[in-house]
N, C-alpha and C positions, 0 to 999 in steps of 0.2 A: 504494500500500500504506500501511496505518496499523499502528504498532507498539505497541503495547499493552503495558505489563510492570505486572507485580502485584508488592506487596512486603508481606511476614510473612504473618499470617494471611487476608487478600485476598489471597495465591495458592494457601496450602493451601485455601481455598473454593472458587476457580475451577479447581483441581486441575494447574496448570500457571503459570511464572511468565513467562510471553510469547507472545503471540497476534501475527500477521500477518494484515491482513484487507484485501480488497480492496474498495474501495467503487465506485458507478457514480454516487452522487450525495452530497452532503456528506447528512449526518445526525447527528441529538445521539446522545450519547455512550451514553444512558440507554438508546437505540432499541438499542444494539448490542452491549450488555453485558448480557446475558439472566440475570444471576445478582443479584437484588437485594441491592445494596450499602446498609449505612445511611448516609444524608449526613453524620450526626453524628459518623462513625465512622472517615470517608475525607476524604482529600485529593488532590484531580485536578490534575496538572499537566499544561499539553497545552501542546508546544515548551518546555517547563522557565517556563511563565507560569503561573498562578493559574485554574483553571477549575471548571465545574460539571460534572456530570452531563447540564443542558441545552446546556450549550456546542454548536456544530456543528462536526466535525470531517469533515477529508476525506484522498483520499489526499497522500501526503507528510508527514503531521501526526505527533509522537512524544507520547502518551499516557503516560503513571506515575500509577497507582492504588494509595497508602498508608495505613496507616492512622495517627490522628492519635498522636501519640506526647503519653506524660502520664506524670508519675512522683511519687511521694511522697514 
């Protein structure tokens, strides 16, 4: 299983803030996330490390998709 959690407005998009998903073969991130995210806009962390959207992710792996925080 892969865990998936979305935080702020990348959950209200995805309309839920945590997915569990089974995979049968490792696959990038982008293949599995069917709600286009803008790169500029998010931040992947997969096992709490630095990742992309092409990253390859499999079962056992913990996903967090944020978005970039910026203040004035």
């Amino acid at each position: 299983m892969v865990e998936v959690k979305f935080i702020g407005f990348i959950a209200e998009k995805m309309g839920t803030r945590e997915l569990e998903i089974s995979l049968k073969q490792p696959m990038k991130l982008k293949d599995l996330i069917e709600v286009e995210l803008s790169k500029n806009r998010s931040i992947v962390l997969i096992n709490l490390k630095r990742g992309t959207f092409d990253t390859l992710i499999k079962n056992g792996d913990s996903v967090i998709i944020m978005p970039v925080v910026s203040g004035g």
